[in-house]
C-alpha positions in Angstrom: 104.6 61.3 97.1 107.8 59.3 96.1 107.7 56.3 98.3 109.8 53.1 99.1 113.4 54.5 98.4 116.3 52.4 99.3 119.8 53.1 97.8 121.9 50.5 95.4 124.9 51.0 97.4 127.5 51.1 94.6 129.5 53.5 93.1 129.0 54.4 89.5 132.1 55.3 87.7 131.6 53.3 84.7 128.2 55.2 83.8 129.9 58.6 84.5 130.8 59.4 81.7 128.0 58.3 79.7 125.5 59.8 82.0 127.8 63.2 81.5 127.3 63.1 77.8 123.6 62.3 78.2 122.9 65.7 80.4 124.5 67.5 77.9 122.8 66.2 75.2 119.2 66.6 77.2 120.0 70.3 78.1 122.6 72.3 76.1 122.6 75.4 78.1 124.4 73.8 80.4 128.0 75.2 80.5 131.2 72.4 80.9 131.4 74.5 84.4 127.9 73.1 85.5 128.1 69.8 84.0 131.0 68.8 86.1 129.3 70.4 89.1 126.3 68.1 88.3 128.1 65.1 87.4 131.3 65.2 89.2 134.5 63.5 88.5 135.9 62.2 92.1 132.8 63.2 94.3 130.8 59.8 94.6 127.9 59.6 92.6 125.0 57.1 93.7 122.1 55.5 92.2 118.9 56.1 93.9 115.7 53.4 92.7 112.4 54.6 94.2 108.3 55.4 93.0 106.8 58.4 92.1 103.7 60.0 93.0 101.9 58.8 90.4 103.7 55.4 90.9 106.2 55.3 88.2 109.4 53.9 88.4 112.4 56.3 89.1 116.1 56.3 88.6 117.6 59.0 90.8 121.3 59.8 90.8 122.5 61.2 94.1 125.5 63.8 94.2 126.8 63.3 98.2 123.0 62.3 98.8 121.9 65.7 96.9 119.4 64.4 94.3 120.6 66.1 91.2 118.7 64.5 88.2 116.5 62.0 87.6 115.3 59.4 84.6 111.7 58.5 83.9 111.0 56.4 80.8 114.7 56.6 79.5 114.5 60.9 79.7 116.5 62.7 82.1 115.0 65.5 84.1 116.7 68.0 86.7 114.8 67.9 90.4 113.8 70.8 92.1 116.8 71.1 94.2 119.2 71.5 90.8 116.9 74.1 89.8 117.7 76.5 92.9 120.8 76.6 91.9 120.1 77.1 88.1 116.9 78.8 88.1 117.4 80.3 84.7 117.9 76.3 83.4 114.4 75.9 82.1 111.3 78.2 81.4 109.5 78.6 84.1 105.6 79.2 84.8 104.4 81.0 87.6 101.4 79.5 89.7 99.8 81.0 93.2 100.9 79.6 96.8 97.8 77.1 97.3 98.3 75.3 94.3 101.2 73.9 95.1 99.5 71.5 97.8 97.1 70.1 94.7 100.6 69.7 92.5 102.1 67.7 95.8 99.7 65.8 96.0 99.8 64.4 92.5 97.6 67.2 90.5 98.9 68.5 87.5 99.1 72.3 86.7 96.0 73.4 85.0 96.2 77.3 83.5 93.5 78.7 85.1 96.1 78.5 87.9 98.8 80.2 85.8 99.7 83.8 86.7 100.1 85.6 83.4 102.5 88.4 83.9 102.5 91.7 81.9 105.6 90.8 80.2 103.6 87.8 78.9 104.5 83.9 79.0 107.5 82.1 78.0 107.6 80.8 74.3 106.9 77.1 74.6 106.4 74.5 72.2 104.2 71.3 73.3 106.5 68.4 75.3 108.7 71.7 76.2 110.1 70.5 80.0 109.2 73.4 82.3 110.0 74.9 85.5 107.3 75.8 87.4 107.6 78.7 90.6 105.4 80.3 93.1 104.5 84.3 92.8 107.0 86.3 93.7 109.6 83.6 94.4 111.8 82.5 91.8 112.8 79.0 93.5 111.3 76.3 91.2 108.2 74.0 93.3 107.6 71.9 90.4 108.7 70.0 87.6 106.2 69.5 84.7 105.7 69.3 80.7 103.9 71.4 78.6 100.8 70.0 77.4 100.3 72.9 74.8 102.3 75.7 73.4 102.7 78.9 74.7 99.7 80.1 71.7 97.7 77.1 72.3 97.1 78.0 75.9 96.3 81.9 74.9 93.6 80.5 72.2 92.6 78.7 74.4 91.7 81.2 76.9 93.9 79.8 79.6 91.7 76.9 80.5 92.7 73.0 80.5 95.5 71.2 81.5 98.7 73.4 80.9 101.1 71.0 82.4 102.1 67.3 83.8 103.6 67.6 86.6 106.3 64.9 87.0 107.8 65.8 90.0 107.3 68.5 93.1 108.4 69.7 96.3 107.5 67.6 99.3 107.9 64.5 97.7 110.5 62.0 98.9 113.0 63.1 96.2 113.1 66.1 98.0 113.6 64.4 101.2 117.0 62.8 99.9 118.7 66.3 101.0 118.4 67.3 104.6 119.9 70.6 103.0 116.8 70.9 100.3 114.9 70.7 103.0 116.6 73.7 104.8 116.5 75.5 101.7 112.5 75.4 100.7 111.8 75.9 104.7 113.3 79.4 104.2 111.8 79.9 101.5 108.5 78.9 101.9 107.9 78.7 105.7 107.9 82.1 106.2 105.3 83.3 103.7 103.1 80.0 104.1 101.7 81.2 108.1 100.7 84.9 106.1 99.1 83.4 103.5 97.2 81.2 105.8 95.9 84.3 107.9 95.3 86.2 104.5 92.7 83.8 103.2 91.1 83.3 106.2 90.6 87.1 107.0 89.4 87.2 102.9 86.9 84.6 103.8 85.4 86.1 107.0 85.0 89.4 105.3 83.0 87.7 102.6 81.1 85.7 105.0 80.3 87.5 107.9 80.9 91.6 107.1 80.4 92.3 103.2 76.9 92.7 101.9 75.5 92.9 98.6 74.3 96.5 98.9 77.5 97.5 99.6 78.9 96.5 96.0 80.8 97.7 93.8 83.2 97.9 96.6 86.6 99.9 96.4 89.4 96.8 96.9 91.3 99.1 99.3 88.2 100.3 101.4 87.7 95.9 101.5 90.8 95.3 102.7 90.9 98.2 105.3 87.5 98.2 106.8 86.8 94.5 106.3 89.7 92.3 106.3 91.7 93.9 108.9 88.7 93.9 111.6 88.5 90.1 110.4 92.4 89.5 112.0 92.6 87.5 115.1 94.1 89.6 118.3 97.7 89.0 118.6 98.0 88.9 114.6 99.1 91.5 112.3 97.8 91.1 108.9 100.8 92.4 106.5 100.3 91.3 102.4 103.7 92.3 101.6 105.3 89.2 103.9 102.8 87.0 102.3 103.4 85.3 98.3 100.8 87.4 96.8 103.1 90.8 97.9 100.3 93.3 96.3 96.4 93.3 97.3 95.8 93.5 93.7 98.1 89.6 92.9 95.9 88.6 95.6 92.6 89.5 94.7 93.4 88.0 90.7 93.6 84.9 92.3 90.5 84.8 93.8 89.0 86.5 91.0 90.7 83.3 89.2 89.0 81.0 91.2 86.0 82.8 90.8 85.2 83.4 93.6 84.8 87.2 93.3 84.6 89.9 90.0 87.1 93.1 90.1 87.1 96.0 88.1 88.1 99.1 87.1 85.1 101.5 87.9 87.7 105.0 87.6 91.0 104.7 86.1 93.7 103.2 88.6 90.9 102.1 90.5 89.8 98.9 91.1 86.8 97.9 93.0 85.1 94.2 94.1 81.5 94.5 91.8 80.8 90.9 92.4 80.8 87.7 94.8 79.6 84.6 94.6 78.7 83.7 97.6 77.5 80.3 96.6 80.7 79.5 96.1 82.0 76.1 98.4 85.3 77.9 99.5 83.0 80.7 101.0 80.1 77.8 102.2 83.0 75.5 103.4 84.7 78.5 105.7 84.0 78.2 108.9 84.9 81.6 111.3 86.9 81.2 114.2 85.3 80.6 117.6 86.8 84.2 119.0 85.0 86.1 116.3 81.5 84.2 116.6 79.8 86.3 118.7 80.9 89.4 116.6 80.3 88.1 113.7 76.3 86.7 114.8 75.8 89.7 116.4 73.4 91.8 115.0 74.3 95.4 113.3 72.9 98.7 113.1 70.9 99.3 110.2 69.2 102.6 109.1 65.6 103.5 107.2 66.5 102.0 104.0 68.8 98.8 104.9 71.9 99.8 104.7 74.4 99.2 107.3 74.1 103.2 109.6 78.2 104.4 110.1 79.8 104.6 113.5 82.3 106.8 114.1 85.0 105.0 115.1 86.6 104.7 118.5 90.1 106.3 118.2 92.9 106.0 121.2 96.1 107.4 121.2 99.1 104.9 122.0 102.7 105.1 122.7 105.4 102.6 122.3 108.6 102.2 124.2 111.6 102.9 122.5 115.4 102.1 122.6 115.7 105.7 124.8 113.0 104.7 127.0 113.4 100.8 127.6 115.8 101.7 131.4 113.2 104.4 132.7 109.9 101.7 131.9 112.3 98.6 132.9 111.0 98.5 136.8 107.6 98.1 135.3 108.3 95.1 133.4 108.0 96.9 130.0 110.5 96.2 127.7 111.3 97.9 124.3 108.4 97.8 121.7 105.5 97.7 124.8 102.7 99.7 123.7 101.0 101.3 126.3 97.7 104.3 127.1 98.2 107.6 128.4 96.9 107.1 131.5 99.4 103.7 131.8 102.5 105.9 131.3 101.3 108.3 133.5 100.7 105.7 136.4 104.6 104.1 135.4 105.7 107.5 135.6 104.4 108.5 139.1 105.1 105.0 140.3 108.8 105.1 139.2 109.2 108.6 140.8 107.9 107.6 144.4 109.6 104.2 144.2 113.0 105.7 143.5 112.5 108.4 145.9 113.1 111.8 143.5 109.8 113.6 144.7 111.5 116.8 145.7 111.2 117.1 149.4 111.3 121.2 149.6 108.3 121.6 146.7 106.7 118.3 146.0 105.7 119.9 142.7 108.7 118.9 141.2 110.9 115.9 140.7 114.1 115.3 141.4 116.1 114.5 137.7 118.1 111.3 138.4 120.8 109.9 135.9 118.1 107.6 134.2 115.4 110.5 133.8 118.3 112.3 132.6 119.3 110.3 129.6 115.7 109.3 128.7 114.1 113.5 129.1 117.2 115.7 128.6 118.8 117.3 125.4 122.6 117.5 125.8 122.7 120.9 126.3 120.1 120.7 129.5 121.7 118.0 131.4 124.0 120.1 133.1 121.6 123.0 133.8 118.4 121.3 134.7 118.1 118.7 138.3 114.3 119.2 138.6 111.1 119.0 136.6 107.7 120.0 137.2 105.1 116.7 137.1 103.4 118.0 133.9 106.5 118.8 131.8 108.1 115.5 132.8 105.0 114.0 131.7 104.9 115.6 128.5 108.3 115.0 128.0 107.6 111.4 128.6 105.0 110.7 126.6 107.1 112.9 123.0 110.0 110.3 123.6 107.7 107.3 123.6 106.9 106.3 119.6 103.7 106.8 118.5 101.1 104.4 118.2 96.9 104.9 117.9 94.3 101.9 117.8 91.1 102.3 116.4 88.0 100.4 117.4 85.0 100.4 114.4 81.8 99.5 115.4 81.2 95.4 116.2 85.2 95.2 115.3 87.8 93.9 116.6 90.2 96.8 117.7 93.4 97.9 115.4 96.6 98.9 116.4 98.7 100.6 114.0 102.4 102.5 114.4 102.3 106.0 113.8 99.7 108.9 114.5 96.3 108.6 112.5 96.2 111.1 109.6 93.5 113.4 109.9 91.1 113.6 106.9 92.4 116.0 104.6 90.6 118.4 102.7 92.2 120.6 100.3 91.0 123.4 97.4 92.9 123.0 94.2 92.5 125.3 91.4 91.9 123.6 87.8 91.3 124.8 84.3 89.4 128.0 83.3 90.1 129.1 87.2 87.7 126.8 88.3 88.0 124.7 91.8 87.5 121.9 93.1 87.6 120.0 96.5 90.0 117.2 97.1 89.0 114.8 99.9 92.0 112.0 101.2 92.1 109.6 104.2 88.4 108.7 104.4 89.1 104.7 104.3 91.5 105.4 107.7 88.4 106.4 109.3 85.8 103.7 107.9 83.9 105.5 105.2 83.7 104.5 101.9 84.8 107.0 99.5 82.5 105.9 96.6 79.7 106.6 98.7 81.0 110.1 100.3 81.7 110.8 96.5 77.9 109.7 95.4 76.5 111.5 98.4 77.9 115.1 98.1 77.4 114.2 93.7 73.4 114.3 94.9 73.1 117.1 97.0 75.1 119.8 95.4 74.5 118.4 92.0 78.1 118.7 90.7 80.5 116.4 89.5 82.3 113.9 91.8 85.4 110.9 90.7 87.5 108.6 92.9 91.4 108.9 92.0 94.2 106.6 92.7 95.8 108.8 95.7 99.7 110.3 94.4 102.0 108.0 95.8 100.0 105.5 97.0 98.6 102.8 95.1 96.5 101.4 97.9 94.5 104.5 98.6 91.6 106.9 96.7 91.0 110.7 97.2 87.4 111.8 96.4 87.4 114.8 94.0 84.8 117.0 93.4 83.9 120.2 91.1 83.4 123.7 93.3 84.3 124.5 97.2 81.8 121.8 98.8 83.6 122.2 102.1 80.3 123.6 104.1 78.2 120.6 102.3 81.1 118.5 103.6 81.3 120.0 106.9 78.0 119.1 107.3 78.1 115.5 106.0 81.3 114.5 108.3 81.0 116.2 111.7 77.0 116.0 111.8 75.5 113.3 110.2 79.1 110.8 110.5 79.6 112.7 113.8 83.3 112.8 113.4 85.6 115.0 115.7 86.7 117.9 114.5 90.2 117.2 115.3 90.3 114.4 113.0 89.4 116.7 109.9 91.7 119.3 108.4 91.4 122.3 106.2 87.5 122.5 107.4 88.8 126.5 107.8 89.3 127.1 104.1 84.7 127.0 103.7 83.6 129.9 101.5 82.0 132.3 103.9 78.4 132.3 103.8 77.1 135.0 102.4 74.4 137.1 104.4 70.9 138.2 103.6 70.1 141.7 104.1 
């Protein structure tokens, strides 16, 4: 932490142009443009004395209290802040969002912590000054020197100190500028409170839910089945408002820290096929209060040890939209309230008797007032229709209310989600040689591991069965498999997963079986 700051209250127009020269000379990418914006000519221009982190002595220089630059050991350096503006001012490194604590609090940058991106690594030479910047951010946390080149850290299979860090955000350079401050709350705040939640769910899966039977483990069935059910009520766990953005950045950091092993069992595939659960981040973790009774409790477990599946609980939900918001506003529900069947129905019935439109001459039907009128009625209906049966307005209720569904799996936590659930899909596709096969999708909605649907129905109709990367989305696997196995998978799904039949579709396109005389 720089420490112990106090101004030398005294303008510096002598060393102006001096210092000028010097900042060109140190960095020559600079245009004339920026050099004047970084050392201006009227604007006053303060000298800042204070300690680093590591307790060297500092010269800063201060545009209007915005620390531009600053001078260690006779070398000048840009700060953090100078770097938003002119990101592209020095090759910068990419690290993952917990680092940066370790590189506040006076750690340098060691490359196991370096995110190596497909494009590769910037060409460095050793003693090359270096920006370095969190995933998926391009705001500079760090300051630091390369302690090897760019083909010294590949040799060295990116292990070792890769960088000195000299200076970072947090530190009381950064404090100098109320409006630095501003700028990394926005840009770090909002991701810092997701990434939070996100280890702690990865931690809870691997301590309390994941077992070592269960491995290899698809990544997407893990973060479906395990992490979500780990996510405190109230909480929505969302990766792409976290650093990390993708599952699969997330999961190479932890993989980094070595903590777990992925790979990539079937091509575009990627499954969890180790964990060491030795390690002190997964001893140290301790689980929230609200989930230790559920996480203590103990679970079902058929003949041979593994952990029996329960179909899951599945509720239909509705949300109250922008159209709705006056009709449920007597209730005290305002727009977004998610609400059961049965609670819209008791809204609905209590708003009718409250305002007075059960019709007095047939109390089967209600009387359409200008609110029920906007909320229920197309255009063309609100001039011919001023009553409604109870069921139709009902119905009609419940199609303009958005569509939610929560889903309870067993000793979970339930999940809310927007939208309808998709119905497992089944589907016959024809392939080479006119031969067929059966395409399975949406088993993870539903808790069931696809692998093991896919290794199940492989050992009873003895035919060949892969995992795929599902078309047009990255995060989810269809099981395929040789021949029409929709009668063995009839079977496997609605008898021995006890699944509703509603929740399955294309269970209608079975070969018939064929009778015996």
């Amino acid at each position: 932490d720089f420490a112990s700051a106090f101004y030398v209250a005294s303008q510096i127009c002598l060393y102006r142009r001096k210092l000028r020269t010097d900042v060109a000379a140190a960095f020559p990418a600079v245009s004339s443009e920026q050099l004047s914006e970084l050392v201006p000519n009227r604007e006053e221009l303060n000298v800042v004395k204070l300690y680093a982190h590591k307790g060297d002595a500092v010269t800063v220089y201060a545009n209007s209290r915005n620390p531009v630059l600053f001078e260690l050991e006779k070398t000048l350096y840009p700060t953090v802040y100078t770097l938003w503006s002119y990101p592209d001012l020095l090759p910068a490194f990419s690290t993952w969002p917990p680092v940066l604590q370790r590189l506040a609090g006076g750690a340098d940058l060691m490359l196991p912590g370096v995110m190596v991106p497909s494009c590769g690594l910037p060409q460095v030479q050793q003693g090359t000054l270096c920006a370095i910047t969190l995933v998926g951010n391009r705001a500079p946390v760090a300051v630091g020197v390369a302690t090897m080149s760019t083909a010294e850290m590949l040799a060295a299979g990116m292990k070792g100190k890769g960088f000195t860090v000299l200076h970072a955000y947090t530190d009381h350079l950064c404090a100098l500028s109320l409006s630095a401050q501003r700028a990394v709350k926005n840009v770090c705040v909002s991701t810092e409170r997701m990434d939070e939640l996100l280890h702690q769910c990865f931690f809870h899966a691997l301590k309390c839910k994941v077992k070592k039977s269960e491995l290899p483990l698809l990544t997407s069935t893990f973060l479906r089945n395990y992490m979500f059910s780990c996510c405190p009520e109230g909480q929505q766990l969302d990766i792409k408002k976290s650093s990390y953005k993708k599952l699969s950045k997330f999961l190479q950091y932890m993989q980094q820290q070595k903590i777990i092993q992925v790979k990539e069992l079937n091509k575009g595939v990627e499954s969890i096929v180790h964990i060491d659960w030795k390690h002190s981040d997964i001893k140290s973790f301790v689980v929230p209060e609200v989930f230790s009774a559920v996480s203590t409790a103990p679970e079902s477990k058929c003949g041979d040890g593994e952990q029996l599946y329960h179909a899951p609980e599945i509720i239909p939900l509705y949300g109250v939209s922008t159209k709705m918001a006056p009709l449920f506003q007597e209730s005290g529900h305002k727009k977004g309230s998610i609400l059961s069947s049965s609670e819209v129905r008791n809204i609905i019935i209590s708003y009718v008797k409250t305002n007075e439109l059960v019709d007095e001459t047939n109390k089967n039907f209600v009387k359409v007032n200008p609110i029920l009128c906007d909320c229920l009625l197309d255009k063309w209906e609100q001039d011919e229709i001023s009553k409604l049966k109870w069921d139709d307005l009902l119905s009609r209720c419940l199609e303009q209310l958005q569509p939610y569904h929560q889903v309870t799996f067993f000793g979970h936590e339930p999940i809310v989600r927007k939208g309808n659930l998709d119905p497992i899909d089944i589907t016959i596709a024809q392939r080479s040689s006119n031969k067929k096969v059966t395409i399975i999708k949406n088993l993870e909605l539903y808790g069931l591991d696809p692998q093991l649907v896919a290794n199940t129905l492989q050992q009873r109709v003895q035919a060949s069965a892969t995992i795929n990367t599902l078309p047009g989305a990255k995060d989810r696997v269809q099981v395929q498999i040789q021949g029409n196995q929709i009668n063995h998978l009839a079977k496997l799904l609605l008898e021995e997963y006890q699944l509703h039949r509603k929740y399955i579709q294309g269970l209608e396109k079975a070969p018939k079986l064929s009778r015996k005389k």
